[in-house]
Kinemage of the C-alpha trace (Angstrom):
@kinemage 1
@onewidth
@group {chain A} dominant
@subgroup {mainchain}
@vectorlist {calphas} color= white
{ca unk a 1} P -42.680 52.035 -82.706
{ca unk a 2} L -39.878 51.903 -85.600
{ca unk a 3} L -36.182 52.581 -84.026
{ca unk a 4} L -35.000 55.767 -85.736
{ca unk a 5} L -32.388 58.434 -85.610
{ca unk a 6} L -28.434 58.793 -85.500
{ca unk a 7} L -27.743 56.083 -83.648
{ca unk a 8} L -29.444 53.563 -85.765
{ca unk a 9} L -27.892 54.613 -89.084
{ca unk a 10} L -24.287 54.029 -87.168
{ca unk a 11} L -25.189 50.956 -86.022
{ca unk a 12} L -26.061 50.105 -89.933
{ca unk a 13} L -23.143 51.240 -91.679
{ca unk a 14} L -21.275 49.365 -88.493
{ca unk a 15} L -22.794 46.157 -89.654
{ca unk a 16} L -22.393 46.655 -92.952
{ca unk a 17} L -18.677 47.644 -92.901
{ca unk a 18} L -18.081 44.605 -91.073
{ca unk a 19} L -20.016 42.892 -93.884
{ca unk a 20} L -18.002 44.366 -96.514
{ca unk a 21} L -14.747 43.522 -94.596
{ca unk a 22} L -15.663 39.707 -94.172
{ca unk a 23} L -16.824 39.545 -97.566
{ca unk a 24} L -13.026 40.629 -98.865
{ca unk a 25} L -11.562 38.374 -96.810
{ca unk a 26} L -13.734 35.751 -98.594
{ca unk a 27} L -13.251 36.411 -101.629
{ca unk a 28} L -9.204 36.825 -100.813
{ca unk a 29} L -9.277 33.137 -99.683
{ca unk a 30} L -11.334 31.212 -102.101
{ca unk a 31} L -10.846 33.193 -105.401
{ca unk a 32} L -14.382 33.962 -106.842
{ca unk a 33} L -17.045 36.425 -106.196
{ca unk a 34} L -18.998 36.633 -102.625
{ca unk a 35} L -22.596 37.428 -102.469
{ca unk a 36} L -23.977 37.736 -99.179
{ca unk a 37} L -26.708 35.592 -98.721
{ca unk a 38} L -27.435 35.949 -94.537
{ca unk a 39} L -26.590 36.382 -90.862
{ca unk a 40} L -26.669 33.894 -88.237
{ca unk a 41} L -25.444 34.294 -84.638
{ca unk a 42} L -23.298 31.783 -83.330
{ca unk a 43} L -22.678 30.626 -80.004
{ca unk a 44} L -20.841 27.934 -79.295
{ca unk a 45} L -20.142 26.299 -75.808
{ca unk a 46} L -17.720 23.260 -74.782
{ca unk a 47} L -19.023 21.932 -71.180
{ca unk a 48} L -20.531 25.138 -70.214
{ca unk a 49} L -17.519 27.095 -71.346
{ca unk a 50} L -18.060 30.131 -73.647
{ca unk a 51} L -15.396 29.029 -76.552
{ca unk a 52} L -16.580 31.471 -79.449
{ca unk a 53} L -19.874 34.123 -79.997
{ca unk a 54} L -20.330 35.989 -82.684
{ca unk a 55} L -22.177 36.344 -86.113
{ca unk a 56} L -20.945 33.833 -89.196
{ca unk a 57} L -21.923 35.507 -92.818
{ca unk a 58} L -23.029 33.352 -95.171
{ca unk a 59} L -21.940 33.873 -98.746
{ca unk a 60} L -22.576 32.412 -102.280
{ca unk a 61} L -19.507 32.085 -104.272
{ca unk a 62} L -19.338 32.789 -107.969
{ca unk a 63} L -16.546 32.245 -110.373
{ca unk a 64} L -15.039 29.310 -108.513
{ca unk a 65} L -15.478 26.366 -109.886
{ca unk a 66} L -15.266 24.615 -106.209
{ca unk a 67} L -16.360 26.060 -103.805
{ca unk a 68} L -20.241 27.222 -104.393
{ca unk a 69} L -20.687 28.743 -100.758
{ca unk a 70} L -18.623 30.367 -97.704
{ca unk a 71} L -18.918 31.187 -94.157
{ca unk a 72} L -16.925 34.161 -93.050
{ca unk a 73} L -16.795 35.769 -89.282
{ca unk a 74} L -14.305 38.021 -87.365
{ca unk a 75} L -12.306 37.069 -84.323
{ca unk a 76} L -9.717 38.897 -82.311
{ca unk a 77} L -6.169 37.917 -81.535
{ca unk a 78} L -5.108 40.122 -78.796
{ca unk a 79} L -6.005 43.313 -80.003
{ca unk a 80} L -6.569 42.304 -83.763
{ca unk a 81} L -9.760 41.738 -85.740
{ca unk a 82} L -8.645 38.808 -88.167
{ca unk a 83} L -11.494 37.438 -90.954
{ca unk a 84} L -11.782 33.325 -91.184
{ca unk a 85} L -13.205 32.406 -94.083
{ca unk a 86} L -14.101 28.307 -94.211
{ca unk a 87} L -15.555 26.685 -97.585
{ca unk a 88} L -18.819 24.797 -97.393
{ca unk a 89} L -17.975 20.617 -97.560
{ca unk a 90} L -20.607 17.951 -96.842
{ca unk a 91} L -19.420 18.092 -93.738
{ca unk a 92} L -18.683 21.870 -93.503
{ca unk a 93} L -22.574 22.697 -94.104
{ca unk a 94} L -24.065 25.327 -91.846
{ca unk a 95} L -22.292 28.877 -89.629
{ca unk a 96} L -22.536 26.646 -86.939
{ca unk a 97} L -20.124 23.973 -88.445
{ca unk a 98} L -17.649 26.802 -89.580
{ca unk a 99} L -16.697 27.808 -86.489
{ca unk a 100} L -16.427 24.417 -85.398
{ca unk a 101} L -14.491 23.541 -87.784
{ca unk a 102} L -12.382 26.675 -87.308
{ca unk a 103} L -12.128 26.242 -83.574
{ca unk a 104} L -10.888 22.714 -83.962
{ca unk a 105} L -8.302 23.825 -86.545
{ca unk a 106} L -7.138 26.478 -83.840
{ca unk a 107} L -6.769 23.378 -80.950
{ca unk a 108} L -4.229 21.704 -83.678
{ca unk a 109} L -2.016 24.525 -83.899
């Protein structure tokens, strides 16, 4: 049985806004063009503690002559959705090594 009705096309344009909104604040921070390229769902735990869950959006980047891929989530900071966008390195190379990345660059501050 296929899911259909009101509620699904909100939840769509929900996830695509979001989409849209990480996808600006990709292009914002490394200077090129973003093409979305997937969706992964994150968790990720430090000794059994919840540190971060969400989904990282993986982007192709065009017009850079750098930086060939992106992964770009949202996060909250008290009440405020922020956008982290983190440039694919050899090291940098999956959603899953964004946000640790990003997590660890949070700890320094």
């Amino acid at each position: 049985m296929l899911w259909t009705g009101p509620g699904r096309v909100q939840m769509i344009e929900e996830v695509t806004d979001r989409i849209l909104n990480i996808k600006c604040a990709v292009e914002k921070s490394v200077g090129g063009i973003a093409r979305h390229v997937t969706s992964t769902p994150v968790i990720e735990l430090f000794e059994d503690s919840l540190l971060w869950e969400g989904v990282v959006e993986t982007f192709d980047i065009g017009c850079n002559p750098t930086i060939k891929r992106c992964y770009g989530f949202a996060y909250r900071v008290d009440d405020n959705l922020e956008y982290a966008a983190i440039a694919e390195t050899n090291e940098v190379n999956s959603p899953k090594m964004a946000v640790k990345t990003f997590i660890a660059s949070r700890i320094q501050q």
